[in-house]
MARTOR-697171 format. One line per 2 residues: their letters; for each residue x, y, z of C-alpha. Coordinates in pm, 1 decimal, padded with zeros to 6 digits, always signed. Example, Ala and Ser with C-alpha at 12.3 -4.5 7.8 and 13.67 -1.06 7.14 Angstrom:
! residues 2
as> +01230.0 -00450.0 +00780.0  +01367.0 -00106.0 +00714.0
This chain:
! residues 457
xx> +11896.7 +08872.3 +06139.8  +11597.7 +08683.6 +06307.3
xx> +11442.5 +08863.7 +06535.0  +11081.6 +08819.5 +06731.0
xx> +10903.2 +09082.6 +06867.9  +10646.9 +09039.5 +07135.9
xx> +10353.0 +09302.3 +07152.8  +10196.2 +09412.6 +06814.2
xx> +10115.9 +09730.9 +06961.3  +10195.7 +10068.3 +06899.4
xx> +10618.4 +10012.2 +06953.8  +10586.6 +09637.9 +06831.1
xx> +10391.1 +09744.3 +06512.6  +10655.1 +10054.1 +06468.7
xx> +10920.6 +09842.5 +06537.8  +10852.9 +09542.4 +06314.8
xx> +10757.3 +09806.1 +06024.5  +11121.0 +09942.1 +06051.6
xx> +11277.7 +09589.9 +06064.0  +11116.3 +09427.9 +05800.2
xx> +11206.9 +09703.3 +05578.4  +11593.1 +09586.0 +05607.4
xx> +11622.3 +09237.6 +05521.7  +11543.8 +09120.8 +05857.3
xx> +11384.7 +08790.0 +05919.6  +11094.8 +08912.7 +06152.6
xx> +10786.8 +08714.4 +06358.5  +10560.9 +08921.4 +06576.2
xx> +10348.9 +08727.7 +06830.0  +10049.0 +08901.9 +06981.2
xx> +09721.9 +08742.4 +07145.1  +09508.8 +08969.9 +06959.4
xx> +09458.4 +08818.6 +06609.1  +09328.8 +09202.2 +06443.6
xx> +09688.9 +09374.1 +06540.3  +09844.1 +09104.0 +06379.8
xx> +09629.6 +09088.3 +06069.0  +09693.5 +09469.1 +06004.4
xx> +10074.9 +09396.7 +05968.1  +10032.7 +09084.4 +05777.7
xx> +09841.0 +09298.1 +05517.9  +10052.4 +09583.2 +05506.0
xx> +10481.3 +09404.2 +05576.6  +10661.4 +09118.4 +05457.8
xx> +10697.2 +08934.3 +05827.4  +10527.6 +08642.3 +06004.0
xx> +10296.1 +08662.7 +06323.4  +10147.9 +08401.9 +06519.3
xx> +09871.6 +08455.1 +06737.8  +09950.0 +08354.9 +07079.8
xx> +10033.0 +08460.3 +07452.8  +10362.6 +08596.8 +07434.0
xx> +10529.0 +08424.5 +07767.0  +10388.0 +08059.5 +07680.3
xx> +10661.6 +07847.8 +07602.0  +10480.0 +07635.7 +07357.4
xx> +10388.7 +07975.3 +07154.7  +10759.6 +08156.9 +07193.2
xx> +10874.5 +07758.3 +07080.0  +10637.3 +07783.6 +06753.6
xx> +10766.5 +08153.6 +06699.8  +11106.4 +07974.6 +06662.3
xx> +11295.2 +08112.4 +07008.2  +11535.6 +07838.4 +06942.5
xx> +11668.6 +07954.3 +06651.5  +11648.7 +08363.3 +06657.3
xx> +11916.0 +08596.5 +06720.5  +11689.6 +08849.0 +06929.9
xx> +11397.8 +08873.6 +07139.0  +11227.5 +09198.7 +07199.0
xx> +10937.6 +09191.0 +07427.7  +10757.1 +09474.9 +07397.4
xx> +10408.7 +09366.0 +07541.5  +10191.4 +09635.1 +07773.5
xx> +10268.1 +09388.1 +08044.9  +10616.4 +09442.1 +08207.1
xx> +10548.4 +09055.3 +08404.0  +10494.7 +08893.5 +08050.3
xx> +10779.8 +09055.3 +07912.7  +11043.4 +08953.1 +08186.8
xx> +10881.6 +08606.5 +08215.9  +10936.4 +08548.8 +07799.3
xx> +11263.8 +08662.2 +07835.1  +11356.6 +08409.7 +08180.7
xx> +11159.3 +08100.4 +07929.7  +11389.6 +08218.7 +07589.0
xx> +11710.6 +08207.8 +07820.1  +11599.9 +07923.3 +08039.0
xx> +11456.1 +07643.6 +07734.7  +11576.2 +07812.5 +07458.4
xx> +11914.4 +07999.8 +07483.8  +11861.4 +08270.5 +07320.8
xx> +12182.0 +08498.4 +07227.3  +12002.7 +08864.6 +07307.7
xx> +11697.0 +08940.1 +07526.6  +11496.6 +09313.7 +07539.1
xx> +11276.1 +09394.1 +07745.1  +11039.2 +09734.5 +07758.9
xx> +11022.4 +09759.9 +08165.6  +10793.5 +10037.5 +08263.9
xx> +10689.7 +10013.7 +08626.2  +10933.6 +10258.3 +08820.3
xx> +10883.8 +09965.3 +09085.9  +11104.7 +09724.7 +08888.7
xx> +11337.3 +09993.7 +08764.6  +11428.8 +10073.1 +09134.3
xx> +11601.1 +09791.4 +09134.8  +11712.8 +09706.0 +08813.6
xx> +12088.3 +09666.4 +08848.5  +12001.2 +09353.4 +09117.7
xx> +11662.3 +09227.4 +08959.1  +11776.6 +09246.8 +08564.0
xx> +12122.1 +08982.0 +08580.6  +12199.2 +08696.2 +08401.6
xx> +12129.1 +08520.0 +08781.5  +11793.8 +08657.6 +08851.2
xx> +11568.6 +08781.3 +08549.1  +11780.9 +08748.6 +08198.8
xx> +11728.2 +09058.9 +08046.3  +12019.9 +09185.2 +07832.6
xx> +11887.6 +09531.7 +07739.3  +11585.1 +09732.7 +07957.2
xx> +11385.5 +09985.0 +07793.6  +11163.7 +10200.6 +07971.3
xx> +10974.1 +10454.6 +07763.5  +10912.8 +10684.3 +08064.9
xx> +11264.0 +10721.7 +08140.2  +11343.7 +10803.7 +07782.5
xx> +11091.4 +11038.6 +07705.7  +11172.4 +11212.9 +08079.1
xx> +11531.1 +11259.0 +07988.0  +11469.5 +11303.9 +07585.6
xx> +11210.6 +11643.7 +07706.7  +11488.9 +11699.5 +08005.8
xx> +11728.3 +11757.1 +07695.6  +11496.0 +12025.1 +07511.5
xx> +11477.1 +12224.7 +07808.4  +11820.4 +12326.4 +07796.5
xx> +11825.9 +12522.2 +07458.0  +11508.3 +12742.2 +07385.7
xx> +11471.1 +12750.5 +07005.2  +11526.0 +12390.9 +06939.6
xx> +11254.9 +12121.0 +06854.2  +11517.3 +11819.0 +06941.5
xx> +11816.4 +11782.2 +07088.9  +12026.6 +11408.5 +07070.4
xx> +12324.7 +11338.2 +07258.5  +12588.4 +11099.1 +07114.5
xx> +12949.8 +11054.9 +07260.8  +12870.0 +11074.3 +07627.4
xx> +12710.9 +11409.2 +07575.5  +13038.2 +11541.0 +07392.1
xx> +12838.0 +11631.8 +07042.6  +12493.2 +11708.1 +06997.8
xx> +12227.1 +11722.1 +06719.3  +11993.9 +11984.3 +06755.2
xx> +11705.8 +12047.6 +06489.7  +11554.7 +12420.6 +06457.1
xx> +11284.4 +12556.5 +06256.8  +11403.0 +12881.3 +06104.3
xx> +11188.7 +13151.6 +06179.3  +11169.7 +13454.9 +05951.8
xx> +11316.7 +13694.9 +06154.7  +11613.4 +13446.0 +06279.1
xx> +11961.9 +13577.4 +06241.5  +12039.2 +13315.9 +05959.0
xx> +11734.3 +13313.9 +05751.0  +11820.3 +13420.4 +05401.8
xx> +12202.6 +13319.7 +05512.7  +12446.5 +13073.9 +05299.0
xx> +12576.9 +12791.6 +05465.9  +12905.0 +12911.8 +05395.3
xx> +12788.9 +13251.0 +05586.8  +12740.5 +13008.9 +05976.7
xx> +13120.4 +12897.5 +05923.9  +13261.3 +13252.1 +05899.8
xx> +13051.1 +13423.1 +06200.6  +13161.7 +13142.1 +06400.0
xx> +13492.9 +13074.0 +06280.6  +13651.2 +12928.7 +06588.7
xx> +13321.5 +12738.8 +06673.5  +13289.4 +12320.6 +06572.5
xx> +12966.8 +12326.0 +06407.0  +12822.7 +12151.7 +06090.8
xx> +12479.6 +12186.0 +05889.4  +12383.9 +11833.4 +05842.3
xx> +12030.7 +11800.2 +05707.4  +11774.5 +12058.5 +05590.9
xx> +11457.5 +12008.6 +05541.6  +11194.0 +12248.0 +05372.9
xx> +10837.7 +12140.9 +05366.8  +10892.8 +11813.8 +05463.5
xx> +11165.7 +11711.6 +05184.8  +11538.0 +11701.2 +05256.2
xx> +11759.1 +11942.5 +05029.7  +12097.6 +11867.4 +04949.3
xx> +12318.1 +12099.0 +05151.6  +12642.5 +12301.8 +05021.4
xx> +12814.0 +12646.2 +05108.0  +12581.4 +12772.6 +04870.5
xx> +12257.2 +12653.2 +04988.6  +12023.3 +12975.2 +05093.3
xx> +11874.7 +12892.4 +05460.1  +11475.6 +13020.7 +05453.2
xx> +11228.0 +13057.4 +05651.2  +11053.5 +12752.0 +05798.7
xx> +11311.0 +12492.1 +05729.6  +11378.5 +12312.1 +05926.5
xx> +11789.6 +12277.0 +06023.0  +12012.2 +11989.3 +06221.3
xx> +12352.0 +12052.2 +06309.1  +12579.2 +11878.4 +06495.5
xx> +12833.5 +12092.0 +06739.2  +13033.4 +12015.1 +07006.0
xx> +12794.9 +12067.2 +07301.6  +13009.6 +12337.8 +07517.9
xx> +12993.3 +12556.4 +07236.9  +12628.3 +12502.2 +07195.3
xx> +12500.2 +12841.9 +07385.6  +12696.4 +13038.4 +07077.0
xx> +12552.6 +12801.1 +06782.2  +12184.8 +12850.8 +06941.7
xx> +12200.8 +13231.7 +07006.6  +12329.6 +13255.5 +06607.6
xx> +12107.6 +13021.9 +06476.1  +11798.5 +13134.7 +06677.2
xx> +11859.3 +13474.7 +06844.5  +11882.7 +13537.2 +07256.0
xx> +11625.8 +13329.2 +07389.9  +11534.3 +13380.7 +07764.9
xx> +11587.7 +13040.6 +08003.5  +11284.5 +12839.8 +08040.2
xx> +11174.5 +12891.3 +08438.0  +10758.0 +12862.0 +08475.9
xx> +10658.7 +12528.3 +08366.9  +10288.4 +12390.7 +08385.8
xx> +10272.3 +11959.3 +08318.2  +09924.0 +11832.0 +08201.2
xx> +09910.2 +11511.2 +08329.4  +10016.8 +11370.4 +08665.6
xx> +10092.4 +10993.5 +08523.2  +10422.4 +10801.3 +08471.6
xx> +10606.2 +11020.0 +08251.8  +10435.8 +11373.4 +08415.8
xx> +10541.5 +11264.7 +08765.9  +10871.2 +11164.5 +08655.8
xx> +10934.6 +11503.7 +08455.5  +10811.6 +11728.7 +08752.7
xx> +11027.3 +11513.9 +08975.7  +11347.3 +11557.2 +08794.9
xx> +11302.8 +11908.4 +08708.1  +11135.3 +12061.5 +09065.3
xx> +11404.9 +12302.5 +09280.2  +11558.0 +12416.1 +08914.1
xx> +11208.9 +12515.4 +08776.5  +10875.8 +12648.3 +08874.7
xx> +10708.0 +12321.5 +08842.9  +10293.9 +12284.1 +08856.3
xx> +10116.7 +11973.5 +08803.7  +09751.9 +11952.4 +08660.0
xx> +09609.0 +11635.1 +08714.7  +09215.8 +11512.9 +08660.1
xx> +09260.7 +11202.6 +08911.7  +09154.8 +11327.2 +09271.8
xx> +09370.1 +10984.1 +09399.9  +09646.7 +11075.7 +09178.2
xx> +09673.9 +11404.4 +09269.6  +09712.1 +11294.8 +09648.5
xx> +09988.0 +11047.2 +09538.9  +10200.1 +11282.5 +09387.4
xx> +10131.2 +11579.8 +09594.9  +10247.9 +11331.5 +09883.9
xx> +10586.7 +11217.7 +09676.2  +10686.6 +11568.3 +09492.4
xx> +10826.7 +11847.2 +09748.3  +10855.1 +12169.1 +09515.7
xx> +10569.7 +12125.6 +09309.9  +10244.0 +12265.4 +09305.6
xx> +09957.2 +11984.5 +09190.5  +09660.4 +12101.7 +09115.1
xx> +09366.8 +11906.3 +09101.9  +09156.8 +11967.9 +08790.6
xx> +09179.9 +11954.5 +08400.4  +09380.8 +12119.4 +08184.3
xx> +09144.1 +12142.6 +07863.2  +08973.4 +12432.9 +08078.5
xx> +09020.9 +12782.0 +08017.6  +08932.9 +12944.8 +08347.7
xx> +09178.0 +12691.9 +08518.7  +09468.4 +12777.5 +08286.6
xx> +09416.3 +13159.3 +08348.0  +09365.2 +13090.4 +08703.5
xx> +09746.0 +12943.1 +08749.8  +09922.9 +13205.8 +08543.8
xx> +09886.5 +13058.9 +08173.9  +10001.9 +13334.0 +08015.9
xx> +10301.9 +13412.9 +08238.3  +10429.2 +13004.7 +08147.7
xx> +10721.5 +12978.3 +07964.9  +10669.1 +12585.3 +07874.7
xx> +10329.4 +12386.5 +07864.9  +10401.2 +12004.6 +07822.8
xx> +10082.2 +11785.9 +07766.0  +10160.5 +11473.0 +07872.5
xx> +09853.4 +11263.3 +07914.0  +09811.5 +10944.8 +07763.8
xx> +09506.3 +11106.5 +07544.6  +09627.4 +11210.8 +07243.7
xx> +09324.1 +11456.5 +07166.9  +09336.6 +11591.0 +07503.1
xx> +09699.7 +11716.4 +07455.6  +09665.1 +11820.0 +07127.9
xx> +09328.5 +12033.0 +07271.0  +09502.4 +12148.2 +07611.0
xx> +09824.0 +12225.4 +07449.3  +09619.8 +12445.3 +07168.7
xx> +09418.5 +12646.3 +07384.2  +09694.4 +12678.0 +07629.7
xx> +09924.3 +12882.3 +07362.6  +09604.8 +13070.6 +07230.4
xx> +09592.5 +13162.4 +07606.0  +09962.2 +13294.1 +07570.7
xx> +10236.7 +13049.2 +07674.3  +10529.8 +13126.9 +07535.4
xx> +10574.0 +12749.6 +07392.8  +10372.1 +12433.0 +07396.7
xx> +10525.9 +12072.9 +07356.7  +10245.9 +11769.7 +07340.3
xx> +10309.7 +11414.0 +07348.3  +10126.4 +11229.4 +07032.3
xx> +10137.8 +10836.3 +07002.2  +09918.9 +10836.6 +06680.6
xx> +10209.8 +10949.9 +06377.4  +09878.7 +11069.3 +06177.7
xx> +09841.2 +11346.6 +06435.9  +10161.7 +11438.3 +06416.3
xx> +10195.5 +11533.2 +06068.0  +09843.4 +11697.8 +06080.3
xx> +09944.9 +11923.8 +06366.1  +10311.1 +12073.8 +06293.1
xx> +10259.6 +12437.2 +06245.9  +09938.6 +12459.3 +06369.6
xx> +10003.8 +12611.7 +06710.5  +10181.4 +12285.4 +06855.6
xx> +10562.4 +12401.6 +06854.0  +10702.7 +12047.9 +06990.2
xx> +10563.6 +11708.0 +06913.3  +10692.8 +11396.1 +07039.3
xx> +10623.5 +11065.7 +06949.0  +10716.1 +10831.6 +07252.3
xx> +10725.6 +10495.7 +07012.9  +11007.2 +10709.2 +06832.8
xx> +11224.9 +10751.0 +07097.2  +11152.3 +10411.7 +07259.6
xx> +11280.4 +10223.4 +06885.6  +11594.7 +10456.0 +06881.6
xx> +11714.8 +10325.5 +07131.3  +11612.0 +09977.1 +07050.5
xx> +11792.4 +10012.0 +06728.1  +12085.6 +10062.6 +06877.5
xx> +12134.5 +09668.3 +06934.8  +11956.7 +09617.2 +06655.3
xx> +12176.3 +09765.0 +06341.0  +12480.3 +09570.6 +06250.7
xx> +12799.6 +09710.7 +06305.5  +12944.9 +09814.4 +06640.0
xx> +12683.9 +10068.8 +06704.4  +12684.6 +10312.3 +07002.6
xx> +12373.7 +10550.1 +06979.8  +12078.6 +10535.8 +06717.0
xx> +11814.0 +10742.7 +06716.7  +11535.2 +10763.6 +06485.4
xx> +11444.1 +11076.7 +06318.8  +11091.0 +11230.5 +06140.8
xx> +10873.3 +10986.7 +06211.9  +11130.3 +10689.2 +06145.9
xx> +11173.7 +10800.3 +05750.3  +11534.4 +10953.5 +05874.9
xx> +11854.1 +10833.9 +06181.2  +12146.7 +10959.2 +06332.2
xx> +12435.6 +10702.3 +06412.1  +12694.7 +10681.0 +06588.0
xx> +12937.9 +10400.5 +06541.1  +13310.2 +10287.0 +06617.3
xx> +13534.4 +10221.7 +06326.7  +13707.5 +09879.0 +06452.0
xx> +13847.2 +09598.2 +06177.8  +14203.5 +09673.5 +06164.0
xx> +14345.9 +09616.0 +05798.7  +14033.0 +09428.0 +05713.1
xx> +13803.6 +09762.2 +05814.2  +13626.8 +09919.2 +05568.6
xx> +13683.2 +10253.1 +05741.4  +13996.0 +10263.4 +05925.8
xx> +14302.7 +10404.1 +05780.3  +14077.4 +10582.3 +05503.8
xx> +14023.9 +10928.8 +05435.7  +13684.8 +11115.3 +05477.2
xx> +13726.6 +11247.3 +05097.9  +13747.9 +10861.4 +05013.1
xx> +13414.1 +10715.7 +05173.2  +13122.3 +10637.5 +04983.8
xx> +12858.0 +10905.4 +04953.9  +12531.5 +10733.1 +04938.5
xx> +12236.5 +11058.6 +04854.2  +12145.2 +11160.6 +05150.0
xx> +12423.8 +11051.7 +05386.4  +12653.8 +11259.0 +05579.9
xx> +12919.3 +11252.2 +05830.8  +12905.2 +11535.8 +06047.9
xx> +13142.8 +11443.0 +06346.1  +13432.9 +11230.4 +06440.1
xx> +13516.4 +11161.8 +06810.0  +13917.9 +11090.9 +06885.1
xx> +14041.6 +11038.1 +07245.9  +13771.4 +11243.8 +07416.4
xx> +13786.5 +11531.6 +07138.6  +13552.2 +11641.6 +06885.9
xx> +13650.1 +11676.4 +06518.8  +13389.1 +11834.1 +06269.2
xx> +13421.9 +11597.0 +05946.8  +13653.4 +11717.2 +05664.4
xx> +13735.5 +11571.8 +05372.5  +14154.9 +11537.0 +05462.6
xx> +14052.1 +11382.4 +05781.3  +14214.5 +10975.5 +05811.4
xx> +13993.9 +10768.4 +06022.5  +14179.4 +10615.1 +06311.5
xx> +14098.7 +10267.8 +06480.3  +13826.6 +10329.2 +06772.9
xx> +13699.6 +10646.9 +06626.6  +13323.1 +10710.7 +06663.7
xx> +13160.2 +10838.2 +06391.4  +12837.5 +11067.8 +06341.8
xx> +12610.6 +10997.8 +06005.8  +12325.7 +11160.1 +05999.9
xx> +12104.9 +10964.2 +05705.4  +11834.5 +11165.3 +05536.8
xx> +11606.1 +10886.8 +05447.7  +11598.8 +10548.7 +05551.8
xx> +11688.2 +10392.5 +05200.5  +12061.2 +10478.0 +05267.9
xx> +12141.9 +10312.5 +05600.9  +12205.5 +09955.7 +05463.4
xx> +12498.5 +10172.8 +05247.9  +12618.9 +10300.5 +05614.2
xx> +12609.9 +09953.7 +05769.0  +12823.9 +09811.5 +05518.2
xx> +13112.4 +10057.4 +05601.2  +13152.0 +09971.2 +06006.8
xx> +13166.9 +09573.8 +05855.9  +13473.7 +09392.8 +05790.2
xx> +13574.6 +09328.1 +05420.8  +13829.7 +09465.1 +05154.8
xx> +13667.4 +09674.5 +04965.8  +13399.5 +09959.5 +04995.5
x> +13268.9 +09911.3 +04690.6
């Protein structure tokens, strides 16, 4: 596929690292020629220097001929005016654009239409990571939580803690306690390395465990899996901007909700917009402050500035100062791996979620839902099995699949019900299926299934 990406920042770079890895023909324009020399020297793509809305540049980038643009610039204005040139001189089949500015989203359904501004797919990294944290508030104990199926099955990831009911447990144990629940083990990982999974396999501590389960029945899987874990209700948000606003705003008259903010004006604006929430002007990196507003009576502390080191410091010091559990946004993946276990219980990586869910129009096959997993070295899919007689998929059993290392299918969804994969199971025209993939080398192997063809192999 040819694709060009505009913006060689942090989701451009990301992005085009993930692409390029999978036969794709990629071009990433950026006006700053340094970005673009750091991916040149580390990925097999092709940049050009250039501003990213100038027809003459996205005409040189070859617009006329590519299957996809992605604008991903920090400018939302640049990226809807690229995507009004590529439709306008260039035709181009499919059209992204990252749209940030909660002033554009407000109207999105009128201002994003093949009539006005020609964007085929919006992404807007705020509303993902509001709903994507929304998510993880609903089960204490879990360190993600993925929808797929219209919220009928979810993937939720756990670290096993030593004293958790299923440490030192067999796989085969889970089934038998909950023998009337839909639930399946799909991935473990124990320091940092996927382990292939059976009814045998010995669950320890610190590994870290996905399983997919149909999401009413989620309350029993959690309280085995992780114990009885009181409801989240005090929640203190470092950082009044975009996303902090947002996440206060959707989560104020369900939650105590308090908002520190270092921005005197900022504080004022939200203050003036948010009903139920305390702001509090101030910042969160101090001690006496933290104390002060009942640190160590918080059940959640999300630091959500734009400052890596400053969450990473305020989120430390807040759980030394006793809240029960600190989640930190990170945008460099370095941190990341340097901080699991040290004090940090969630991390999230915004450029993460925000290529999920570009990958979703990305992969080939009829894909509904992609997400991107550990740092982009694992995904979760879910895809419909369409083709007829000349599907790969349809028609087949489970038992009879491929079974590429690392692949597996935890989940089929029939006519609104949920089926936990079995070997016996015959795949029926319009199912959606769940793969979880392990490590990235494996999803060309799932592609190939959800494309037309006579033979699997």
């Amino acid at each position: 596929m040819r694709i060009i990406i505009l913006g060689a920042g942090q989701v451009g770079a990301a992005l085009a690292e993930k692409l390029s890895s999978e036969a794709n023909d990629i071009t990433v324009v950026d006006n700053e020629p340094e970005r673009l020399r750091l991916l040149q020297d580390r990925l097999d793509l092709r940049t050009l220097e250039g501003e990213a809305s100038y027809p003459g540049v996205l005409d040189q980038a070859g617009c006329a001929d590519t299957d996809m643009l992605i604008a991903v610039t920090s400018s939302d204005e640049v990226n809807m005016v690229a995507c009004q040139i590529a439709s306008t001189l260039f035709n181009t089949p499919r059209k992204i654009a990252r749209i940030r500015s909660p002033h554009y989203m407000a109207h999105a359904d009128r201002l994003f239409a093949s009539s006005a501004v020609p964007v085929d797919v919006m992404i807007s990294p705020e509303q993902l990571v509001t709903a994507y944290i929304e998510q993880l508030l609903q089960y204490p104990g879990a360190i993600e939580v993925l929808d797929f199926a219209d919220g009928l099955v979810k993937l939720v990831s756990i670290r096993v803690a030593a004293k958790s009911p299923i440490c030192r447990r067999r796989l085969s144990e889970l089934s038998r306690q909950l023998p009337d629940v839909r639930m399946r083990v799909v991935a473990i990982y124990r320091q940092g390395e996927a382990v292939g999974i059976s009814g045998d396999t010995l669950i320890e501590a610190n590994d870290e465990l996905l399983f997919v389960s149909v999401a009413e029945q989620m309350p029993r899987v959690m309280s085995l899996c992780c114990g009885e874990r009181p409801p989240y209700q005090r929640i203190i948000i470092a950082g009044g901007g975009n996303i902090g606003k947002a996440l206060a705003e959707r989560l104020e008259g369900r939650y105590s909700v308090k908002v520190i903010e270092r921005n005197i004006a900022r504080c004022n604006q939200i203050s003036a917009e948010l009903t139920q929430t305390v702001v509090i002007n101030g910042g969160a990196s101090e001690a006496n402050l933290l104390e002060a507003e009942g640190i160590e009576q918080t059940d959640l502390f999300c630091a959500l500035t734009n400052d890596d080191e400053a969450n990473i410091m305020a989120s430390m010091l807040a759980k030394r100062l006793g809240a029960r559990k600190v989640m930190t946004i990170i945008n460099n993946p370095a941190y990341i791996e340097l901080i699991e276990g040290e004090g940090i219980d969630i991390a999230i990586s915004p450029q993460q979620v925000t290529i999920g869910s570009l990958l979703t129009y990305v992969r080939r096959g009829d894909m509904a839902r992609v997400y991107s997993l550990r740092q982009g070295n694992a995904e979760a899919l879910e895809a419909v099995a369409r083709g007829g007689r000349r599907s790969r998929l349809v028609g087949r059993r489970i038992s009879e699949l491929p079974q590429p290392d690392g692949v597996v299918l935890g989940a089929v969804v029939r006519d609104g019900g949920v089926l936990i994969a079995k070997g016996d199971l015959r795949i029926q025209e319009e199912d959606h299926l769940i793969f979880i993939m392990a490590n990235r080398q494996s999803q060309g192997a799932v592609e190939k299934m959800f494309q037309e063809g006579l033979a699997l192999f």
